[in-house]
PyMOL Python script that loads the backbone (N, CA, C, O; Angstrom):
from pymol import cmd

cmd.read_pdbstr("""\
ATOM      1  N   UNK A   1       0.845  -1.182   0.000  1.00  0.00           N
ATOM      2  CA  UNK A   1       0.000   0.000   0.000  1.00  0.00           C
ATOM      3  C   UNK A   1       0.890   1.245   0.000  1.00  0.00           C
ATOM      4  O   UNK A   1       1.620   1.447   0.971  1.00  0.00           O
ATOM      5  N   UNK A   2       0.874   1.960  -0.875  1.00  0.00           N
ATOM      6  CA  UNK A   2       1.493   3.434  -1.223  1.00  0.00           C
ATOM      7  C   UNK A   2       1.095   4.793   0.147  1.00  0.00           C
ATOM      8  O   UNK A   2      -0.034   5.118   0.514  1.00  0.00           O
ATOM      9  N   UNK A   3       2.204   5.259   0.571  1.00  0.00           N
ATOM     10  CA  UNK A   3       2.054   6.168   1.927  1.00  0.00           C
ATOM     11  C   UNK A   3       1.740   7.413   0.829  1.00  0.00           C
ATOM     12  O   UNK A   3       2.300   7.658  -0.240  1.00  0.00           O
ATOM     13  N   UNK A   4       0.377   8.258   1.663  1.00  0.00           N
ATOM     14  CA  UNK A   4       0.621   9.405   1.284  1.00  0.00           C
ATOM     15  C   UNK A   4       2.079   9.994   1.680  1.00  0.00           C
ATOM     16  O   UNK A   4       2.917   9.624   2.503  1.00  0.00           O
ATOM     17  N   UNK A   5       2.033  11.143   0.684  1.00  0.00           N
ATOM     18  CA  UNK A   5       2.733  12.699   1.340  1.00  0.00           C
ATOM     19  C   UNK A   5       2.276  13.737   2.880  1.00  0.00           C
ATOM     20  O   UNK A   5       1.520  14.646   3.223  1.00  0.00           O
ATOM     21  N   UNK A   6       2.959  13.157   3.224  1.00  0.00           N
ATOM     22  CA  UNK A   6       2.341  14.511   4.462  1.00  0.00           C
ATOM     23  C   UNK A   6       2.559  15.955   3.791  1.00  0.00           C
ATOM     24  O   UNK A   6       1.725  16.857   3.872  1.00  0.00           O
ATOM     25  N   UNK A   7       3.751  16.056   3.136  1.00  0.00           N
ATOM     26  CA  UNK A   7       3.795  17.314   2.702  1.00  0.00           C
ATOM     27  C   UNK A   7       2.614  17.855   1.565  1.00  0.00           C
ATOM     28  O   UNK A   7       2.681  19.015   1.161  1.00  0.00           O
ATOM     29  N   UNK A   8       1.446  16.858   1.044  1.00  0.00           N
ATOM     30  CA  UNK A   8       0.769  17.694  -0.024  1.00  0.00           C
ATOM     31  C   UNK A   8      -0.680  17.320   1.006  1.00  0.00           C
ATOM     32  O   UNK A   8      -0.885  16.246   1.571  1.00  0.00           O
ATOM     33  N   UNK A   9      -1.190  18.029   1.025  1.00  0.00           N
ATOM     34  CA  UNK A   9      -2.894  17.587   1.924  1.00  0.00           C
ATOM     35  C   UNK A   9      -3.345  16.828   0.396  1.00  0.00           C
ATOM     36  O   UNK A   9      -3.073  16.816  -0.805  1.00  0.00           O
ATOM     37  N   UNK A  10      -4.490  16.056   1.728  1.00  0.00           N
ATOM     38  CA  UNK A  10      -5.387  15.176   0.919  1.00  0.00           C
ATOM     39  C   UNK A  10      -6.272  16.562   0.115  1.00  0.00           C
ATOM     40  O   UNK A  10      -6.142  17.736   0.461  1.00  0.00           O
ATOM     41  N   UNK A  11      -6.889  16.224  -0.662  1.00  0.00           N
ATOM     42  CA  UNK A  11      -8.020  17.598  -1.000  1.00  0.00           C
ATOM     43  C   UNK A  11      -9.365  16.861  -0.022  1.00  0.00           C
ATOM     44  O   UNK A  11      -9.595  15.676   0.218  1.00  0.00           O
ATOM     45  N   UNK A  12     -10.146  18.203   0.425  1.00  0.00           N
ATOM     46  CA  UNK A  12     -11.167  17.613   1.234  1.00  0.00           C
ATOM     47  C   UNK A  12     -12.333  17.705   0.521  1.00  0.00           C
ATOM     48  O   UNK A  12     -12.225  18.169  -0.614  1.00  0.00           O
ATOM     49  N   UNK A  13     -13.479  17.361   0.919  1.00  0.00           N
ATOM     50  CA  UNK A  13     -14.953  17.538   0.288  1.00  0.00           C
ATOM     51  C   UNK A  13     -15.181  18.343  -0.321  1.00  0.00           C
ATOM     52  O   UNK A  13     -14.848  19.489  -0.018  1.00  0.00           O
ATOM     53  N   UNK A  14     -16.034  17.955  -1.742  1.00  0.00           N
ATOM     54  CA  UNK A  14     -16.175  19.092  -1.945  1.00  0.00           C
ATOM     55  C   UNK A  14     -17.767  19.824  -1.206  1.00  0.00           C
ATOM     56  O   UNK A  14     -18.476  19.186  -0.428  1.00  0.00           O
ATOM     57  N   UNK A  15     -18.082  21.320  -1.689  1.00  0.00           N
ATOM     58  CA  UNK A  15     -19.321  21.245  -0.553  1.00  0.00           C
ATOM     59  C   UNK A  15     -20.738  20.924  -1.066  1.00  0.00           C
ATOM     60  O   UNK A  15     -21.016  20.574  -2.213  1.00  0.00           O
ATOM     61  N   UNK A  16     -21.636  21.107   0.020  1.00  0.00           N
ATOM     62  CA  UNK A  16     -22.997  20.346  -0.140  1.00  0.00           C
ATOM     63  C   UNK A  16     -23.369  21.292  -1.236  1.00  0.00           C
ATOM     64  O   UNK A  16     -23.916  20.600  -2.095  1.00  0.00           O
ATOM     65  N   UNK A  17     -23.329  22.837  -1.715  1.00  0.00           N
ATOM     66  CA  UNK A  17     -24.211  24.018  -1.845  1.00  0.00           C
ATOM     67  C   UNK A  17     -23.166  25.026  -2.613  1.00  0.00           C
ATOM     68  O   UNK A  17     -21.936  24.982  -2.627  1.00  0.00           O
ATOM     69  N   UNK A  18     -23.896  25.776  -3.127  1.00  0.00           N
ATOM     70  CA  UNK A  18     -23.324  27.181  -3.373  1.00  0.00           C
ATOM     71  C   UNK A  18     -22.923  27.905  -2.022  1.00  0.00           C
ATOM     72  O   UNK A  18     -21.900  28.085  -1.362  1.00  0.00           O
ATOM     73  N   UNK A  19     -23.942  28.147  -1.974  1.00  0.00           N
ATOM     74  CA  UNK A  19     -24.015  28.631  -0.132  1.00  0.00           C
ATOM     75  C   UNK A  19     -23.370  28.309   0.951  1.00  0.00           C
ATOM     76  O   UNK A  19     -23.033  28.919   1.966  1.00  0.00           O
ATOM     77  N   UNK A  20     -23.221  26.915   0.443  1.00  0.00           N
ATOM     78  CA  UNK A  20     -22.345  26.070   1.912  1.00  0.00           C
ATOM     79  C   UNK A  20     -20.966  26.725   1.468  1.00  0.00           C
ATOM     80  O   UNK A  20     -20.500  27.176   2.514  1.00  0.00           O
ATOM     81  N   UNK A  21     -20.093  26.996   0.437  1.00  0.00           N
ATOM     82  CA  UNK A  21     -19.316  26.728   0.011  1.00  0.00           C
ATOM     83  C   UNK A  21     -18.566  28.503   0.310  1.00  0.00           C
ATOM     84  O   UNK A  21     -17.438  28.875   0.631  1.00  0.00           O
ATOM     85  N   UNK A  22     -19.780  29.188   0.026  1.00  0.00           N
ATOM     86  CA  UNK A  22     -19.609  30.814   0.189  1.00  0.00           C
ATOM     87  C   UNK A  22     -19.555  31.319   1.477  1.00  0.00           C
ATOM     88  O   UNK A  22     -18.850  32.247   1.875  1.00  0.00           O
ATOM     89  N   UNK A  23     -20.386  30.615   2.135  1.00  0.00           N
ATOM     90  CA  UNK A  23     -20.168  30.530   4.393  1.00  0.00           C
ATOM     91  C   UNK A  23     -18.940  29.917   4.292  1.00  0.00           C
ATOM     92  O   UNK A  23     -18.142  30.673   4.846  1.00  0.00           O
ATOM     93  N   UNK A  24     -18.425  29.039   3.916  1.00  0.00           N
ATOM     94  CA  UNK A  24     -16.709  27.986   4.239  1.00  0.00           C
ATOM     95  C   UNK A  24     -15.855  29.415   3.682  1.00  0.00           C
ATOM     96  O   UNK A  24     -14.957  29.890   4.378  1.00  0.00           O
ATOM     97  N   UNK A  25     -16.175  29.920   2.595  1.00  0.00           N
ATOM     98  CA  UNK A  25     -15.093  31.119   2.404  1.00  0.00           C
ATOM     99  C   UNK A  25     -15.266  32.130   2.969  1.00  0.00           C
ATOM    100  O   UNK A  25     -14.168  32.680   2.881  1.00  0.00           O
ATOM    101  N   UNK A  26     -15.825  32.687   3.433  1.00  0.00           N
ATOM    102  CA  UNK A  26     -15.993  33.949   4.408  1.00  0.00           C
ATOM    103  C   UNK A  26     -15.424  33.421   5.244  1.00  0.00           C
ATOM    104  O   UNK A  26     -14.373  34.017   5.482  1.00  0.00           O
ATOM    105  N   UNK A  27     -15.634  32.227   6.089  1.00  0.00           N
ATOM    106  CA  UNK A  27     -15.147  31.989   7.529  1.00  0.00           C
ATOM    107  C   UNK A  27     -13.561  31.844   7.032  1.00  0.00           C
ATOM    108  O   UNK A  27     -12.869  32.741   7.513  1.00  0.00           O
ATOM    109  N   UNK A  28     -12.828  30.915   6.178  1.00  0.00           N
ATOM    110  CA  UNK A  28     -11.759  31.170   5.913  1.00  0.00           C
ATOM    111  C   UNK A  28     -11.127  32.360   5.674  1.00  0.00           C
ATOM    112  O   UNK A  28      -9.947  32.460   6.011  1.00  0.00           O
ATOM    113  N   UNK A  29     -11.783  33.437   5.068  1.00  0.00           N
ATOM    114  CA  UNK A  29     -11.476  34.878   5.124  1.00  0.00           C
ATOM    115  C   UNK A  29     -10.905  35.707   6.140  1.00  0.00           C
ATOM    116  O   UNK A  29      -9.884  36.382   6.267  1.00  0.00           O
ATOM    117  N   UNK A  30     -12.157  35.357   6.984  1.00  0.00           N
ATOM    118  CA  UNK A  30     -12.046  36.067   8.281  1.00  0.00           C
ATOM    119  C   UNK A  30     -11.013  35.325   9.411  1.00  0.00           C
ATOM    120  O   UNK A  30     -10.362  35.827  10.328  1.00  0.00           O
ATOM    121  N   UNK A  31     -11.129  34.039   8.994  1.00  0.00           N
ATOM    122  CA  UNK A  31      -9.836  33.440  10.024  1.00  0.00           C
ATOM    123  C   UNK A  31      -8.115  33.974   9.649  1.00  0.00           C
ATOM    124  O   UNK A  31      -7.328  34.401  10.493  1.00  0.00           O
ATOM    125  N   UNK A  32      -7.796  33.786   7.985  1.00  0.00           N
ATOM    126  CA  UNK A  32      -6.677  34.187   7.947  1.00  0.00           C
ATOM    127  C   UNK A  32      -6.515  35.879   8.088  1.00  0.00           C
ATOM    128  O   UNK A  32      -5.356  36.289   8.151  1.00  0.00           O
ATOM    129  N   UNK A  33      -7.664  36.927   8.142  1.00  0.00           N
ATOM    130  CA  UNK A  33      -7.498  38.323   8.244  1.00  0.00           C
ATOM    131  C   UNK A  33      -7.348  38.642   9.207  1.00  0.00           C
ATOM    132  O   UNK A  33      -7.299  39.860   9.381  1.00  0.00           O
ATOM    133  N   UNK A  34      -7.136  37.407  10.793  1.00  0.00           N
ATOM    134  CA  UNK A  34      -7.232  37.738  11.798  1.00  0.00           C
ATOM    135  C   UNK A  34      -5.725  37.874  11.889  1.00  0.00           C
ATOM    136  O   UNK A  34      -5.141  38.793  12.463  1.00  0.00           O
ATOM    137  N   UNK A  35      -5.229  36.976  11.332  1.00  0.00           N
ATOM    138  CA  UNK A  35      -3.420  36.872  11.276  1.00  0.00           C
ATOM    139  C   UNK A  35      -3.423  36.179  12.429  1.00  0.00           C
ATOM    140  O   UNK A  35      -2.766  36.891  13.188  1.00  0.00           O
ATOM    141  N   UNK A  36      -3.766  35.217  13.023  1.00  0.00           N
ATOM    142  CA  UNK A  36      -3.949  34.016  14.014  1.00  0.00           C
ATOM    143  C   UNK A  36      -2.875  33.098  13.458  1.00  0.00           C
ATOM    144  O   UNK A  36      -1.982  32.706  14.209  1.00  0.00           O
ATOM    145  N   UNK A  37      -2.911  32.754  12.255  1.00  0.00           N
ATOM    146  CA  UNK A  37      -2.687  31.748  11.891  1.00  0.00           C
ATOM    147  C   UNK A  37      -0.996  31.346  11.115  1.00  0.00           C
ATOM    148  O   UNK A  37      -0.429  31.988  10.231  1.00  0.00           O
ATOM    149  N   UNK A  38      -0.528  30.114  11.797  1.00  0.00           N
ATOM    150  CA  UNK A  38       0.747  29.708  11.536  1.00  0.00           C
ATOM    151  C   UNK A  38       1.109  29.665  10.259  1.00  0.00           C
ATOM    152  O   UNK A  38       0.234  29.796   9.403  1.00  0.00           O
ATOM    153  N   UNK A  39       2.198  29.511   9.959  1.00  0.00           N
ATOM    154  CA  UNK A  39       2.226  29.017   8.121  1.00  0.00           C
ATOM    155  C   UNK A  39       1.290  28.080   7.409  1.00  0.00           C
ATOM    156  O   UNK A  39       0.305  28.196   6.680  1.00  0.00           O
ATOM    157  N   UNK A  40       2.092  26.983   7.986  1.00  0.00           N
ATOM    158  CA  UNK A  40       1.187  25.776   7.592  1.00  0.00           C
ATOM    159  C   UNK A  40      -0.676  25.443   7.113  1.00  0.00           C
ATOM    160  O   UNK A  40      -1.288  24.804   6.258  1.00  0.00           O
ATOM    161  N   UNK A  41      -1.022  26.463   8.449  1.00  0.00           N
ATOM    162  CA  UNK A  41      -2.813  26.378   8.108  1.00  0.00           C
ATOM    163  C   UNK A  41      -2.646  27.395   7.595  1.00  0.00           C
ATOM    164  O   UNK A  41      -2.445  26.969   6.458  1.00  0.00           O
ATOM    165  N   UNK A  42      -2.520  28.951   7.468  1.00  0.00           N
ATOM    166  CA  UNK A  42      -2.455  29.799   6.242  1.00  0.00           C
ATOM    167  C   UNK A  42      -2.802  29.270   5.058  1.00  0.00           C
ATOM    168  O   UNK A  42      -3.733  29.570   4.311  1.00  0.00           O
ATOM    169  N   UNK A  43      -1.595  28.097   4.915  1.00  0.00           N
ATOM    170  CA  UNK A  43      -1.307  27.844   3.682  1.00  0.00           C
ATOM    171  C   UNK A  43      -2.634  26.713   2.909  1.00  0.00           C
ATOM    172  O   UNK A  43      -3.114  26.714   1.775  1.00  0.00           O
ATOM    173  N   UNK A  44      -2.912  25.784   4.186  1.00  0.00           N
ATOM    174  CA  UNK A  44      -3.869  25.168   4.035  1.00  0.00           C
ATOM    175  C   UNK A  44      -5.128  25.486   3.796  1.00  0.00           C
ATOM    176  O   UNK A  44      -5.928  24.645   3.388  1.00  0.00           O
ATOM    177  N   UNK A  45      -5.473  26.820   4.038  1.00  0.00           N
ATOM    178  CA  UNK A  45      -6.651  27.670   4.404  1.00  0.00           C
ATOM    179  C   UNK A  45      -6.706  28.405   2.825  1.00  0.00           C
ATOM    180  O   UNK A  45      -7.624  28.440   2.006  1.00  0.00           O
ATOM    181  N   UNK A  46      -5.435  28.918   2.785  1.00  0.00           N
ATOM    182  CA  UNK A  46      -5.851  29.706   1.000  1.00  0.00           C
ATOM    183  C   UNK A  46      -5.722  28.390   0.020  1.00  0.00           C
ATOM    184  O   UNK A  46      -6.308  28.540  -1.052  1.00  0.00           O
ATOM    185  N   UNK A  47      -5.199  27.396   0.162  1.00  0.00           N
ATOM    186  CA  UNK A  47      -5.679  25.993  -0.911  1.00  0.00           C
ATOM    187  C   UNK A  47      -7.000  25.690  -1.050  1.00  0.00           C
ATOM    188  O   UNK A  47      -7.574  25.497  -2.122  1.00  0.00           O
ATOM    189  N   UNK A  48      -7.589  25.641   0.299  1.00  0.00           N
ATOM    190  CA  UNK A  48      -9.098  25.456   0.633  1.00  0.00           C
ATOM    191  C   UNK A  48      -9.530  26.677   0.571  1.00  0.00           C
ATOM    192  O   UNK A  48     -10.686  26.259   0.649  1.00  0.00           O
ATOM    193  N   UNK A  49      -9.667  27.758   0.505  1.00  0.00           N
ATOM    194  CA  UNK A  49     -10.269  29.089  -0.154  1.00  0.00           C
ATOM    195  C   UNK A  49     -10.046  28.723  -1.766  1.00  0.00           C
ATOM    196  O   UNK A  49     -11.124  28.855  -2.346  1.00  0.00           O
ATOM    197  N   UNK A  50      -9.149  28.369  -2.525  1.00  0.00           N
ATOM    198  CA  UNK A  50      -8.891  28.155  -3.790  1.00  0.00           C
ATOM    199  C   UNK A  50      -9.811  27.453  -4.244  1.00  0.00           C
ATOM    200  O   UNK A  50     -10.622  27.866  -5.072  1.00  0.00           O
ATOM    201  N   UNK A  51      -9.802  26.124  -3.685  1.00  0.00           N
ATOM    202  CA  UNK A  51     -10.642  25.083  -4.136  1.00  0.00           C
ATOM    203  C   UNK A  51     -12.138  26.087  -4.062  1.00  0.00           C
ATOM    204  O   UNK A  51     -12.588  26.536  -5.116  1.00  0.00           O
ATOM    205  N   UNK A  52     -12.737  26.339  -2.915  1.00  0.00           N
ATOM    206  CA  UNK A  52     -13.709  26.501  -3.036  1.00  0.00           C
ATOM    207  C   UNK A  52     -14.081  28.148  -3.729  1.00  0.00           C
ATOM    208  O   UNK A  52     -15.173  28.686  -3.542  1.00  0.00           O
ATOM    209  N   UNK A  53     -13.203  28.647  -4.361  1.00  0.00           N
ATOM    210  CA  UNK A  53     -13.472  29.921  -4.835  1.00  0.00           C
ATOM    211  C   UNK A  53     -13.658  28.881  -6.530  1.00  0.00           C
ATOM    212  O   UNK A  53     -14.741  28.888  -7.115  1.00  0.00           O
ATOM    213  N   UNK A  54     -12.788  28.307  -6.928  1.00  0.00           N
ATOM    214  CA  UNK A  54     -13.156  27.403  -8.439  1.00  0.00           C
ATOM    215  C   UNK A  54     -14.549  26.709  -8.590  1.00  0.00           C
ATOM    216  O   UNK A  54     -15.300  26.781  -9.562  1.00  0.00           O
ATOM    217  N   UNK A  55     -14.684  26.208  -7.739  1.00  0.00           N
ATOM    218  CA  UNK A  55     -16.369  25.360  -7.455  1.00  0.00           C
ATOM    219  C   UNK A  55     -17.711  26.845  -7.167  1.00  0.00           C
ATOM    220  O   UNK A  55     -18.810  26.513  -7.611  1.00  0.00           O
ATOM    221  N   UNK A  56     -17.702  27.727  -6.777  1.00  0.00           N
ATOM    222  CA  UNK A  56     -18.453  28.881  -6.615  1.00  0.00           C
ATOM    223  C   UNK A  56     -18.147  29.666  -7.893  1.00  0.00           C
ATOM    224  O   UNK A  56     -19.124  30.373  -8.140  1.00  0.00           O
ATOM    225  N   UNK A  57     -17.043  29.844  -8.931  1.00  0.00           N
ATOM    226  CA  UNK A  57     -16.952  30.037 -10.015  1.00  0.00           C
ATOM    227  C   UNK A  57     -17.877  29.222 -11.249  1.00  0.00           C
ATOM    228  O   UNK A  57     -18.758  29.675 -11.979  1.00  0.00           O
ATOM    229  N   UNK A  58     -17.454  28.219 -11.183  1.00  0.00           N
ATOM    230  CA  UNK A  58     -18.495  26.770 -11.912  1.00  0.00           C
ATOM    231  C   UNK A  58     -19.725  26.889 -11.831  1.00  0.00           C
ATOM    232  O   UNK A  58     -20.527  26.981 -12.761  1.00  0.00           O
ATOM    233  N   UNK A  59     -20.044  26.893 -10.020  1.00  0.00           N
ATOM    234  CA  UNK A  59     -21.633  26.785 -10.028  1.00  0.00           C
ATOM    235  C   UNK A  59     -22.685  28.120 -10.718  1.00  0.00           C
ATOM    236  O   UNK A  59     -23.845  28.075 -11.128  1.00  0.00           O
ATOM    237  N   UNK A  60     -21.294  29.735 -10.588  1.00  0.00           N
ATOM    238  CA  UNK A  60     -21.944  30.832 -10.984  1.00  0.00           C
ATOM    239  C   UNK A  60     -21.807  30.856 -12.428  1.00  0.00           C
ATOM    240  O   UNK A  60     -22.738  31.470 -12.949  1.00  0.00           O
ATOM    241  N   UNK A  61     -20.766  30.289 -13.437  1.00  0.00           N
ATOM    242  CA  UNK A  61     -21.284  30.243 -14.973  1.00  0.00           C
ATOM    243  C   UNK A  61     -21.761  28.926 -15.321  1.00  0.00           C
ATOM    244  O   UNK A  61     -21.536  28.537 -16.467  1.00  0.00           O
ATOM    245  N   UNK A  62     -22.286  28.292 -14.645  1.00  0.00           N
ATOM    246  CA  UNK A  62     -23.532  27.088 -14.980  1.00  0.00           C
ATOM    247  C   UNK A  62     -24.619  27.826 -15.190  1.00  0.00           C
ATOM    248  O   UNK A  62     -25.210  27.938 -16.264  1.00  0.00           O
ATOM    249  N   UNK A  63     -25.030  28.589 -13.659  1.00  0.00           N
ATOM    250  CA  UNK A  63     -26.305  28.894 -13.682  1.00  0.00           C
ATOM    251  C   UNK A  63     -26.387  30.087 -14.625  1.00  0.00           C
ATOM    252  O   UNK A  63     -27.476  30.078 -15.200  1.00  0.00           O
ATOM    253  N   UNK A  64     -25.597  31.138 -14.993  1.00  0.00           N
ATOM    254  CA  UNK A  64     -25.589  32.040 -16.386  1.00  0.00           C
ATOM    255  C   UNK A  64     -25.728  31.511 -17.524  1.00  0.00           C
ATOM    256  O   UNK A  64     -26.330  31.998 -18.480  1.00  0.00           O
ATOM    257  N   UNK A  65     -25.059  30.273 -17.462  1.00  0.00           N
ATOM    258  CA  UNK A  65     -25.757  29.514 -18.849  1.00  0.00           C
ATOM    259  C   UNK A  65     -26.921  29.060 -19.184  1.00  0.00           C
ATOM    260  O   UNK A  65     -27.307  28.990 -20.350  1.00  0.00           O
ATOM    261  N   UNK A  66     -27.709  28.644 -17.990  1.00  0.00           N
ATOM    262  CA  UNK A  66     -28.747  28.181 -17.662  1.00  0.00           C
ATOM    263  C   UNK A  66     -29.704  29.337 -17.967  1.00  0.00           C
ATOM    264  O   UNK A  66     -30.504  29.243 -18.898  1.00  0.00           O
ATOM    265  N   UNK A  67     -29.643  30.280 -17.298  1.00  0.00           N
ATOM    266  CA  UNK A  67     -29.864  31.804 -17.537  1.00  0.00           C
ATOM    267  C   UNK A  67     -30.616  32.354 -19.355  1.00  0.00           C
ATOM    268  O   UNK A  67     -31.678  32.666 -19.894  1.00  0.00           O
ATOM    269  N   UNK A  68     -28.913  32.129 -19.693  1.00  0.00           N
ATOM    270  CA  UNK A  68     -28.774  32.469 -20.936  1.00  0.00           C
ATOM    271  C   UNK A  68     -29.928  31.432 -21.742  1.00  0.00           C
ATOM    272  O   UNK A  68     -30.572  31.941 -22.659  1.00  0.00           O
ATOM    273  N   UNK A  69     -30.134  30.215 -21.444  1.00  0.00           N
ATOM    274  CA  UNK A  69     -30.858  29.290 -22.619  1.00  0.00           C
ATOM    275  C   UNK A  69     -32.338  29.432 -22.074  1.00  0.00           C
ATOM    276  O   UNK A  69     -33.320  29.440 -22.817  1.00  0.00           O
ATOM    277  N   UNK A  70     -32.397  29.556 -20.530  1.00  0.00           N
ATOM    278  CA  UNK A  70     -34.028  30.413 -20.542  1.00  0.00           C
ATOM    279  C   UNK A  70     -34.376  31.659 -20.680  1.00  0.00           C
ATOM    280  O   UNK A  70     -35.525  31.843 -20.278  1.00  0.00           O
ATOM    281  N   UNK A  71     -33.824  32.662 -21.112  1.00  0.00           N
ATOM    282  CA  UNK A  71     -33.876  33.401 -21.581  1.00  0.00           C
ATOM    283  C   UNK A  71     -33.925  33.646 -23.030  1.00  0.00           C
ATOM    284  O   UNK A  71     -34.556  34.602 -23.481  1.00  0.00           O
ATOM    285  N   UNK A  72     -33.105  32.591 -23.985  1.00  0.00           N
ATOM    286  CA  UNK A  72     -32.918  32.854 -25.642  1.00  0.00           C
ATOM    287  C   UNK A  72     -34.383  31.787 -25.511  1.00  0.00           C
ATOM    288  O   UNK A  72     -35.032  32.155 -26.490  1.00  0.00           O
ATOM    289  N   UNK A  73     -35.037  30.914 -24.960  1.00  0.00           N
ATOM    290  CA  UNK A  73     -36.664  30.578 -25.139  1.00  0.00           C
ATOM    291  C   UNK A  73     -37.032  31.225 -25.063  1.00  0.00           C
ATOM    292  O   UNK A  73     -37.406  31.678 -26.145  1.00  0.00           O
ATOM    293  N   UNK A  74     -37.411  32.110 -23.772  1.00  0.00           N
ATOM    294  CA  UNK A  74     -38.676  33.085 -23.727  1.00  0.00           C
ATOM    295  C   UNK A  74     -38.551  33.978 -24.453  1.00  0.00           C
ATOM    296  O   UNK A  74     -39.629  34.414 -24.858  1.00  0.00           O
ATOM    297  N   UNK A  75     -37.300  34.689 -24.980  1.00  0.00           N
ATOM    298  CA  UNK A  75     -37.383  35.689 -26.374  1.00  0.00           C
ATOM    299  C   UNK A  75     -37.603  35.090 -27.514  1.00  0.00           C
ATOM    300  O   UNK A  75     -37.890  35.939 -28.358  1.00  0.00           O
ATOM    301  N   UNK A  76     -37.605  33.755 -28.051  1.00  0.00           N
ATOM    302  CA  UNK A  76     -37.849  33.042 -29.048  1.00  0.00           C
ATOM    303  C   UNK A  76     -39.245  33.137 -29.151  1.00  0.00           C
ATOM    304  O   UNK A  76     -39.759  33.260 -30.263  1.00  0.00           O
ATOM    305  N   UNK A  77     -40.002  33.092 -28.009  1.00  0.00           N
ATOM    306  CA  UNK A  77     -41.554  32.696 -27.948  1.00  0.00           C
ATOM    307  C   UNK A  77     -41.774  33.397 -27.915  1.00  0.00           C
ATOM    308  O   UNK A  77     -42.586  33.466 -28.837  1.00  0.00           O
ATOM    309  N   UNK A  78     -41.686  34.980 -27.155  1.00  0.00           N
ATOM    310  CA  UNK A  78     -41.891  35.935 -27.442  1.00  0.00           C
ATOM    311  C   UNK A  78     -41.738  36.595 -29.036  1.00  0.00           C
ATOM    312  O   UNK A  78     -42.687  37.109 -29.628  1.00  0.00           O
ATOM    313  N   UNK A  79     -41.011  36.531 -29.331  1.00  0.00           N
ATOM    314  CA  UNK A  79     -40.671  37.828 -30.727  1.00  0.00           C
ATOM    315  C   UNK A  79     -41.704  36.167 -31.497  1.00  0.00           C
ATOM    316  O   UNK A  79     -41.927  36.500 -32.661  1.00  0.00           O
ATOM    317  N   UNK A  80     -42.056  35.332 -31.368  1.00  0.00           N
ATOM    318  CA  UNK A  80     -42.685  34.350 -32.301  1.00  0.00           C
ATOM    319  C   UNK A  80     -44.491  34.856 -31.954  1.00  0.00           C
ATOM    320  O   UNK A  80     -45.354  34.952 -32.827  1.00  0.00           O
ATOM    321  N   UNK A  81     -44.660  35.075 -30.711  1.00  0.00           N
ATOM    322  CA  UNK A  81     -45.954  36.098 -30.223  1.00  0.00           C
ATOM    323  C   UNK A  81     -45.943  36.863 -31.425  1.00  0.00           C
ATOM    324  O   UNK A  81     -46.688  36.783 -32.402  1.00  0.00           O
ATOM    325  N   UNK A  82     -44.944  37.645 -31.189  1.00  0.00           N
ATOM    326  CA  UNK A  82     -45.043  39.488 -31.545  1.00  0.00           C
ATOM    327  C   UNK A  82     -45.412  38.891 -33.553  1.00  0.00           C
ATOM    328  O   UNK A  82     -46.196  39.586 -34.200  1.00  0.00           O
ATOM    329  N   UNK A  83     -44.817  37.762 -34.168  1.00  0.00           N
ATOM    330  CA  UNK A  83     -44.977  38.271 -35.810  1.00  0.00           C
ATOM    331  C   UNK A  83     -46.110  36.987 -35.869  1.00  0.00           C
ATOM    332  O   UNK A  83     -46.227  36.320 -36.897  1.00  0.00           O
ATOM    333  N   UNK A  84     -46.898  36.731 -34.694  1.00  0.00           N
ATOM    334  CA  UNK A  84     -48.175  36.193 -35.082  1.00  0.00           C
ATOM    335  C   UNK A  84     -49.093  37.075 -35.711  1.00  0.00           C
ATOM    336  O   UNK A  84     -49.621  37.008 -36.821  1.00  0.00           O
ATOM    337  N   UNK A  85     -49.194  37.961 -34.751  1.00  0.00           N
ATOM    338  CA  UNK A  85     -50.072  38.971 -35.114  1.00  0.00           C
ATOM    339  C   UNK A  85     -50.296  39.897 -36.054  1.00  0.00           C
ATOM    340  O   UNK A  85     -51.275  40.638 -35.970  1.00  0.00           O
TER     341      UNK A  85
END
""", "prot")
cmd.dss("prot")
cmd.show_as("cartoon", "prot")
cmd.util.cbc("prot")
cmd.orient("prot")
């Protein structure tokens, strides 16, 4: 059986939510702005701010896409209204 690295962290969960994920980064925010914190979790803390700033990126141009294709319907059906008449 192959030993991890202690030196690279495992990556952890990813989160339940948009939301869950945007509360985990604020609180990481506010923990390293306190300047509390040793190297090591610093360092661990902006990896895990990273991760979860990429996944809150994703989930926000999913749902713009999503956006975008209910939106190019209802103007489809619309302007298809408008040259019924």
């Amino acid at each position: 059986m192959a030993k991890s690295d202690p030196a690279v962290p495992s990556p952890l969960p990813g989160p339940a939510s948009f939301e869950a994920a945007l509360t985990e980064l604020e609180r990481i925010v506010a923990t390293m702005e306190g300047g509390e914190l040793a190297l090591e979790q610093s360092l661990a803390a902006y990896s895990r701010g990273a991760q979860l700033l990429k996944y809150c990126q994703a989930q926000l141009a999913d749902a713009q896409q999503k956006v975008r294709i209910l939106e190019d319907d209802t103007l489809k059906l619309f302007s298809d209204d408008n040259h019924q008449r």
